[in-house]
C-alpha positions in Angstrom: -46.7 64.8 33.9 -49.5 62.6 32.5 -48.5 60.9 29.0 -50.5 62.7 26.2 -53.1 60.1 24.5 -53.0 59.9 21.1 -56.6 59.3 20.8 -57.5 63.2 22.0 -55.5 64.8 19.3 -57.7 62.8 16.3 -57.8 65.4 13.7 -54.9 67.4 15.0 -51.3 68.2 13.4 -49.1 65.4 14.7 -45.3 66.5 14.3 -42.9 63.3 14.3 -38.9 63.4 14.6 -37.5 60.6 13.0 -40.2 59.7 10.6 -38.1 58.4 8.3 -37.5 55.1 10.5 -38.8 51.8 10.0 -41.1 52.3 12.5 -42.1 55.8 12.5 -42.8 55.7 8.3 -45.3 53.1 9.6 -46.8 54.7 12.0 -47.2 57.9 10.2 -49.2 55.8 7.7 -51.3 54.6 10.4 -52.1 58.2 12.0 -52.8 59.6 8.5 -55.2 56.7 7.6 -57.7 57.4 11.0 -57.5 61.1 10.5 -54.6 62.7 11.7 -53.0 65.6 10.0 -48.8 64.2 9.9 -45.7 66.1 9.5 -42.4 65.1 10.1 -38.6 65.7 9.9 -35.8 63.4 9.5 -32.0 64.4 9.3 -31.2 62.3 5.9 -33.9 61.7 3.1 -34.4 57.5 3.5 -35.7 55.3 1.2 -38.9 55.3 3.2 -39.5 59.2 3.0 -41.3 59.0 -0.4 -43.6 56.6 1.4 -44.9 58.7 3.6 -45.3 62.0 1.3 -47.6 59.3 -0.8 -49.6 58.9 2.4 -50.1 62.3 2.9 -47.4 63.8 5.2 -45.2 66.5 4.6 -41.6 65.8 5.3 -38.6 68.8 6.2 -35.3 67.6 5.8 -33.1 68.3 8.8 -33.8 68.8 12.1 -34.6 72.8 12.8 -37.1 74.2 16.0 -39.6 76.1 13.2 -40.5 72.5 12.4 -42.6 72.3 15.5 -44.5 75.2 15.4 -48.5 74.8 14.7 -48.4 71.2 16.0 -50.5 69.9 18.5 -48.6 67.0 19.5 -45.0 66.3 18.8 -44.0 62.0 18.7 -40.1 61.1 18.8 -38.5 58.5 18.6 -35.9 56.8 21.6 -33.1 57.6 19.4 -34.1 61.6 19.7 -31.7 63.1 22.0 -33.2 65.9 24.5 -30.5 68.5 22.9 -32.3 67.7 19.2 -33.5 71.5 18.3 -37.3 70.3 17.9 -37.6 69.0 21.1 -36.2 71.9 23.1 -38.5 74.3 21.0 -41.4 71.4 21.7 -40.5 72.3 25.3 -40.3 75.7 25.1 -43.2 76.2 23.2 -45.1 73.9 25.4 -46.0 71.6 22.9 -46.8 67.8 24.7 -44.4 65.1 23.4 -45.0 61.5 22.9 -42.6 58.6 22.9 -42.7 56.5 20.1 -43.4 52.9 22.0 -46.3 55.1 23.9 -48.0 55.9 20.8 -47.8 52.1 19.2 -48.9 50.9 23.1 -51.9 53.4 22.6 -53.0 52.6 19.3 -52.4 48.5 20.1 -54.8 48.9 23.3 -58.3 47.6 23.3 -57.7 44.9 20.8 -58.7 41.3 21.9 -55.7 40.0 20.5 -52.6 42.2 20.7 -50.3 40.4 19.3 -46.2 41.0 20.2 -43.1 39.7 18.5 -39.7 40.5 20.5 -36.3 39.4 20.7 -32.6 40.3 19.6 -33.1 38.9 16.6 -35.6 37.4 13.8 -38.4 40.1 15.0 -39.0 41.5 11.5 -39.3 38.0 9.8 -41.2 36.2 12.3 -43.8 39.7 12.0 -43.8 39.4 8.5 -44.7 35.7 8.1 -46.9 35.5 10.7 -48.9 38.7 9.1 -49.0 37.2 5.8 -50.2 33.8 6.8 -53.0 36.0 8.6 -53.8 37.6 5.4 -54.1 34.5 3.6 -56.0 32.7 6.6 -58.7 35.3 5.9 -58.3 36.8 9.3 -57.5 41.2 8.4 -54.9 42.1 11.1 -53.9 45.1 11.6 -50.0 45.0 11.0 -46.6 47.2 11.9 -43.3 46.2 11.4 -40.2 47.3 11.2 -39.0 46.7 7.8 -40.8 46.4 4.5 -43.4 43.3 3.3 -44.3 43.2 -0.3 -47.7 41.4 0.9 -48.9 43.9 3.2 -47.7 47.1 0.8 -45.2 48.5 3.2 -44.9 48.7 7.2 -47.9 48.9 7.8 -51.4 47.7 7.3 -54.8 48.7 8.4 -57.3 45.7 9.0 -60.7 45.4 10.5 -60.7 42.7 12.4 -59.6 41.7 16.3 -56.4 41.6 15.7 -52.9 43.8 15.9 -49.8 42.1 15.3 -46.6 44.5 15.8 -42.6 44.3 16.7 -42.2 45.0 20.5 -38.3 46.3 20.4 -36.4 46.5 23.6 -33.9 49.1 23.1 -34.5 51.8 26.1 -37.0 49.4 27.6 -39.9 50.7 24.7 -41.7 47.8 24.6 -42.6 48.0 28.2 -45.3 50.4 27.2 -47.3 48.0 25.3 -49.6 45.2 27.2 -50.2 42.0 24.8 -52.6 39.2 24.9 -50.0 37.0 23.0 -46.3 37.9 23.0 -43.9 35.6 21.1 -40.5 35.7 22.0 -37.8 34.6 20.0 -34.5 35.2 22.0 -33.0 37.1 24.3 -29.4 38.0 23.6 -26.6 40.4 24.4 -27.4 43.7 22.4 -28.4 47.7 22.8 -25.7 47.7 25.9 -25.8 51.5 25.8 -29.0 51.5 27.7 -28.9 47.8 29.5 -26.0 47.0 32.4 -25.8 43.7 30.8 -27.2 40.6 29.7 -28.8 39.4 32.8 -30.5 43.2 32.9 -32.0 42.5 29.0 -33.1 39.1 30.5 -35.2 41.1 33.9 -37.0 43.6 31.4 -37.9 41.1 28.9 -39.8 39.3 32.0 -41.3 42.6 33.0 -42.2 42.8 29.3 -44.0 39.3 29.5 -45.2 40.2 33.3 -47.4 42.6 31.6 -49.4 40.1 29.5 -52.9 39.4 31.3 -53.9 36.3 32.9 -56.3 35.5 30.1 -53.1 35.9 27.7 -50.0 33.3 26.4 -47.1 33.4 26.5 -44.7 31.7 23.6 -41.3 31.6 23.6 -38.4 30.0 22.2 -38.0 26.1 24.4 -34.2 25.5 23.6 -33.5 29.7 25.2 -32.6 29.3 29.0 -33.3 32.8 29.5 -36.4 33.0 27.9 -37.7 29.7 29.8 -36.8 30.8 33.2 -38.9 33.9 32.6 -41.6 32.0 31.5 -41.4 29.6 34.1 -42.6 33.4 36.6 -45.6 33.6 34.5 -49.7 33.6 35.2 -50.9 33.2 32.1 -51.1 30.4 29.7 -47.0 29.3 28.5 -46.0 27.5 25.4 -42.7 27.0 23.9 -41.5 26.3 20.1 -37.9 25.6 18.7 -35.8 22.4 17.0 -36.1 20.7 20.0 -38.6 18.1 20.4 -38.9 18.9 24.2 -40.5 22.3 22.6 -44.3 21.9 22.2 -44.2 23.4 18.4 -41.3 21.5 16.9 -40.1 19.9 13.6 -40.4 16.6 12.7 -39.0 14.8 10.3 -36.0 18.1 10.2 -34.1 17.7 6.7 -31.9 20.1 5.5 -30.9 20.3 1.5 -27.3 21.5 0.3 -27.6 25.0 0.3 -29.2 25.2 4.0 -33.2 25.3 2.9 -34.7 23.5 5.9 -38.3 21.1 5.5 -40.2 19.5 8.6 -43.6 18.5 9.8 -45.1 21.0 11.9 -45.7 19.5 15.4 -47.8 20.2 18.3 -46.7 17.9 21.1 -47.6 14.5 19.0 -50.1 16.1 16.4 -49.1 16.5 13.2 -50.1 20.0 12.1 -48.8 20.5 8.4 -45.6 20.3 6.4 -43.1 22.7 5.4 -40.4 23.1 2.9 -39.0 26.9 3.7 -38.3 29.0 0.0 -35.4 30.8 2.6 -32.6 29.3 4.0 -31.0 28.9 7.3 -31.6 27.2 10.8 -32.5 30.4 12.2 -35.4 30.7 9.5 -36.6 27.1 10.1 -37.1 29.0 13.9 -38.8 31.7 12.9 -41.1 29.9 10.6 -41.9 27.6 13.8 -42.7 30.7 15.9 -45.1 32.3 13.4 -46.6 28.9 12.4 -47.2 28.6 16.2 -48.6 31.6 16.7 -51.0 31.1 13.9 -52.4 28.0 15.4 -52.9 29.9 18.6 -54.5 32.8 16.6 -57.2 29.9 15.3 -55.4 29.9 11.4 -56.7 26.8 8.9 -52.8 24.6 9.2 -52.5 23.4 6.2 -53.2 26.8 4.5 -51.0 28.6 7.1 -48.0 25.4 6.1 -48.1 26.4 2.8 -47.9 30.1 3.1 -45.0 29.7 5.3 -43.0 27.5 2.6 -44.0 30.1 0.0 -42.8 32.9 1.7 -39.8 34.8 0.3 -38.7 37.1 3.2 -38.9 40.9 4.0 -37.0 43.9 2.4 -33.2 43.5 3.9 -33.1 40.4 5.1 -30.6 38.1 3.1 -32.5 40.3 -0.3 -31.0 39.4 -3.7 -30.9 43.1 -5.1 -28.7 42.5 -8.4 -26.5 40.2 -10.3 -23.8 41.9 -12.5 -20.8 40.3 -14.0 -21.7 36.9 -12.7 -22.2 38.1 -9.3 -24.7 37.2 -7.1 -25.0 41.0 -4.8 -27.4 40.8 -1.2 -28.4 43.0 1.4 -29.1 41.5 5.1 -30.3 43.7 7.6 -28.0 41.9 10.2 -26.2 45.0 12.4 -24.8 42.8 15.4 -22.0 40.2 15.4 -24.5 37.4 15.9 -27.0 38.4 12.9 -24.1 39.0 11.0 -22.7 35.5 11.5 -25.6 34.0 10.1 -26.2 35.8 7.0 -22.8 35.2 6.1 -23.4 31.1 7.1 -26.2 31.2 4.9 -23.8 33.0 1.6 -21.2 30.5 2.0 -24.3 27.9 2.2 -25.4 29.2 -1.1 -22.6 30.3 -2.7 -19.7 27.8 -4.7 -17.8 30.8 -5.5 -16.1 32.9 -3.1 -18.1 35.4 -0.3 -17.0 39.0 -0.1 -19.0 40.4 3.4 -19.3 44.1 3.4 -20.0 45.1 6.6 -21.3 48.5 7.9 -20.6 48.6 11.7 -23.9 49.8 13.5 -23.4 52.9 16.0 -19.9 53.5 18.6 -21.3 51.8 21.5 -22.7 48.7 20.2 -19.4 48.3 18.2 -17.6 48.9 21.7 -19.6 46.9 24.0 -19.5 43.8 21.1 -15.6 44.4 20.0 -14.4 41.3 20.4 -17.1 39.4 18.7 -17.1 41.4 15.6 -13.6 40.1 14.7 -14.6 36.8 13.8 -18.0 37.4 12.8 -17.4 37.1 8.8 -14.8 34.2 9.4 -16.7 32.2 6.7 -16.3 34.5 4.2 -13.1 34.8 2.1 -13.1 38.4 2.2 -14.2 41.4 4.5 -14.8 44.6 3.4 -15.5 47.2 6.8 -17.5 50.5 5.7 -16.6 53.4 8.3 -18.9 52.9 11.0 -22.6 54.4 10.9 -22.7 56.7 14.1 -26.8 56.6 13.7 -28.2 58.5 17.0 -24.9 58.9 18.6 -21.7 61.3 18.2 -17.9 60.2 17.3 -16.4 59.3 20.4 -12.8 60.3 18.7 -11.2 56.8 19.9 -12.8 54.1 18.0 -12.9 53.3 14.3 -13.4 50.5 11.6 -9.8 50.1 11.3 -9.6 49.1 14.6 -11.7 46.5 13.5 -10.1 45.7 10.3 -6.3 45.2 12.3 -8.7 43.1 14.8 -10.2 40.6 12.2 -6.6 40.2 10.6 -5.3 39.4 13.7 -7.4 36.4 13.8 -6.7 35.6 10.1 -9.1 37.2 8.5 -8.6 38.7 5.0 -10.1 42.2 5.4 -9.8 45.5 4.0 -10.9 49.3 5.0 -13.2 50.6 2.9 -14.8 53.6 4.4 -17.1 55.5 2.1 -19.6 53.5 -0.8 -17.9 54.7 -3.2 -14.6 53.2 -2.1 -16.4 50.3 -1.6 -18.1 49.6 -4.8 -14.7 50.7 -6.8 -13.0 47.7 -4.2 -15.7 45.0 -5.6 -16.1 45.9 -9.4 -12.1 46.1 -9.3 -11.8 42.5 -7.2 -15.3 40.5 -8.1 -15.0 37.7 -10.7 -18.0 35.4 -11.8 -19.2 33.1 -8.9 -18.7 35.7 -6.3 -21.5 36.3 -4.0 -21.6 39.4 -1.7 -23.6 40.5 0.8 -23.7 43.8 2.3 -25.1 43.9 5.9 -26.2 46.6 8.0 -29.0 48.1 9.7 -28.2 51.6 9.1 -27.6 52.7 5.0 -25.7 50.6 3.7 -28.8 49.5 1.7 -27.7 52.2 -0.2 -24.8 50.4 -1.3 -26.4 48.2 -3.6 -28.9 50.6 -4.9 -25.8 52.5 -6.0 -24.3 49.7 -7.7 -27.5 48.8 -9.1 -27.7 52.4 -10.4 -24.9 52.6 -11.6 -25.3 49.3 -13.7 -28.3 50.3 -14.6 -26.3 53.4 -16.9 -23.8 51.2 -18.5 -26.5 48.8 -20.0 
């Protein structure tokens, strides 16, 4: 069966399952804003539901088949399982369905530069940088990520000009539907292992992800990533590599790094000195990304100098290492982080910044991932003096009945870790109020709600003061 075009349903009732995701808000802001009539369902009310009512969709909460009926074209998300009621009415009803990745491939299409960040990690950060030294280049992408940018309002943001900068996410393969003129790639790393054999099988899609750019396109990709430079090494079109290496062709010079792991370099191009940088947020990993977005300005024609100092300015994205509160002394973060190796370095960059102690909360991300990456969750948090493990957030998937976050708890104890079991917020935020003392810095980390952790504190500060 041919896949539905989006473009042929302008005007039309769009239905979207899942519209409360990071993606899907966005690209129901997108829809609404060239004419499309949106509705959308969602099984929990998120924090980015109110976001799109304001844009104009309406939103049912919970998943039922009478949601469906009177749309024209039903989009899902990967994470919508075939058994979800609205799809099987969809189906039975006859009502053509779009995959998410399809409908951001279809609406990136026809723009000179289609612009791509992908990896494991760092995607939403390198996006967001690289859009907002765009926006202060003077150069009105078009922009979707997947998290929230206080520069661009949002997700998402409609520009006029030749350029669509988006995330390209691998899990099940979905950025294989879109076909970029630039795609930076940041890593390529052992994750989503419910839909990929293994690590070399991440490693052949993300080169039939790059395969697709055109002759005319480039390719950029982190230099000091084997993986990544064996793919590119298969390539057509035009290559170029960035990273902390000096072999890389976008590298730092002049590398210095201050006590509480803020990085500053001079941005070079082979032996040209391009600009310098002194990055407001911490952490190797962030002295990568801004290399990667810098470089990808330069290719994109940006002013350097202009593009340097938007780069040191920049502050981060919603959930990634966020400082939501302080109460009691305490310094309280949120970091997106969901895998082992994401987690690691958010709680590097705490102990970085913190004299005190470091209490990680961590909210294990979906059964299979937690499975699959087992052993490297144990020692994940090893630099922080105490680990609290939420029950583990089963996202798109079902309890499995065998695996929980005690398992994990006994696992990271083992290895001499002090850690506790905390399963629900509420146990959670009873464990730090009762345990925190001034200096303390926690972070929560998560991809699914555990956001909603530290709004809950906060709210619940908010009603003592």
């Amino acid at each position: 069966m041919a896949v539905p075009d989006i473009h042929d349903y302008r005007g039309k009732r769009i239905h979207m399952i899942g519209i409360g995701g990071s993606s899907m808000s966005g690209l129901a802001e997108l829809l609404i804003h060239e004419g499309y009539i949106v509705t959308g369902s969602d099984r929990t009310d998120g924090y980015l539901m109110n976001t799109v009512r304001d844009a104009g969709a309406k939103v049912t909460i919970g998943h039922r088949a009478e949601n469906v009926h009177g749309a024209d074209l039903v989009v899902f998300t990967a994470a919508i399982s075939s058994d979800n009621p609205e799809m099987v009415e969809a189906a039975r009803l006859g009502i053509p369905t779009l995959e998410r990745a399809y409908l951001l491939g279809q609406l990136m299409a026809g723009y000179p530069w289609s612009v791509a960040v992908c990896g494991a990690h760092w995607k939403t950060t390198t996006t967001s940088l690289l859009s907002q030294i765009l926006l202060e280049n003077g150069k009105d992408p078009s922009v979707h990520i997947g998290g929230r940018l206080d520069a661009i309002g949002g997700s998402t943001r409609i520009g006029h000009s030749d350029i669509f900068l988006a995330e390209a996410c691998e899990f099940r393969r979905s950025f294989l539907q879109i076909t970029p003129t630039l795609a930076v790639v940041m890593n390529i790393d052992a994750d989503h292992l419910d839909c990929y054999r293994d690590i070399d099988e991440i490693e052949e899609t993300f080169g039939l992800f790059l395969s697709r750019i055109p002759d005319g396109g480039i390719a950029l990709g982190k230099g000091t990533d084997e993986r990544i430079v064996r793919q590119l090494g298969k390539l057509a079109c035009r290559t170029l590599t960035f990273g902390l290496s000096d072999t890389c062709d976008y590298h730092p010079g002049n590398l210095s790094e201050d006590s509480r792991g803020y990085y500053a370099f001079t941005l070079m191009y082979g032996a040209e000195a391009l600009g310098e940088v002194h990055l407001a947020v911490p952490g190797a990993f962030n002295a990568e990304n801004a290399l990667a977005a810098l470089a990808a300005a330069h290719l994109l024609g940006c002013d350097m100098q202009k593009a340097c100092a938007t780069a040191s300015a920049f502050c981060g994205a919603h959930r990634r290492f966020e400082l939501t509160d302080t109460i009691d002394g305490v310094e309280i973060f949120h970091d997106y982080g969901h895998n082992p190796a994401e987690m690691r370095n958010a709680v590097h960059v705490a102990r970085r910044r913190s004299e005190g102690r470091v209490i990680a909360v961590m909210q294990p991300h979906t059964f299979s991932r937690v499975r699959s990456l087992f052993p490297d969750y144990l020692t994940c948090t090893e630099e922080a003096d105490i680990t609290l493990v939420t029950d583990i957030c089963a996202a798109r998937e079902k309890d499995p009945g065998d695996l929980h976050s005690g398992m994990l708890v006994d696992g990271m104890r083992e290895h001499g870790l002090e850690a506790y079991w905390t399963p629900s917020f509420d146990e959670t935020e009873a464990w730090l109020r009762a345990h925190w003392r001034p200096g303390d810095l926690v972070i929560t980390m998560g991809c699914g709600d555990i956001n909603m952790l530290n709004a809950q504190i906060h709210a619940h500060e908010s009603k003592h003061e």
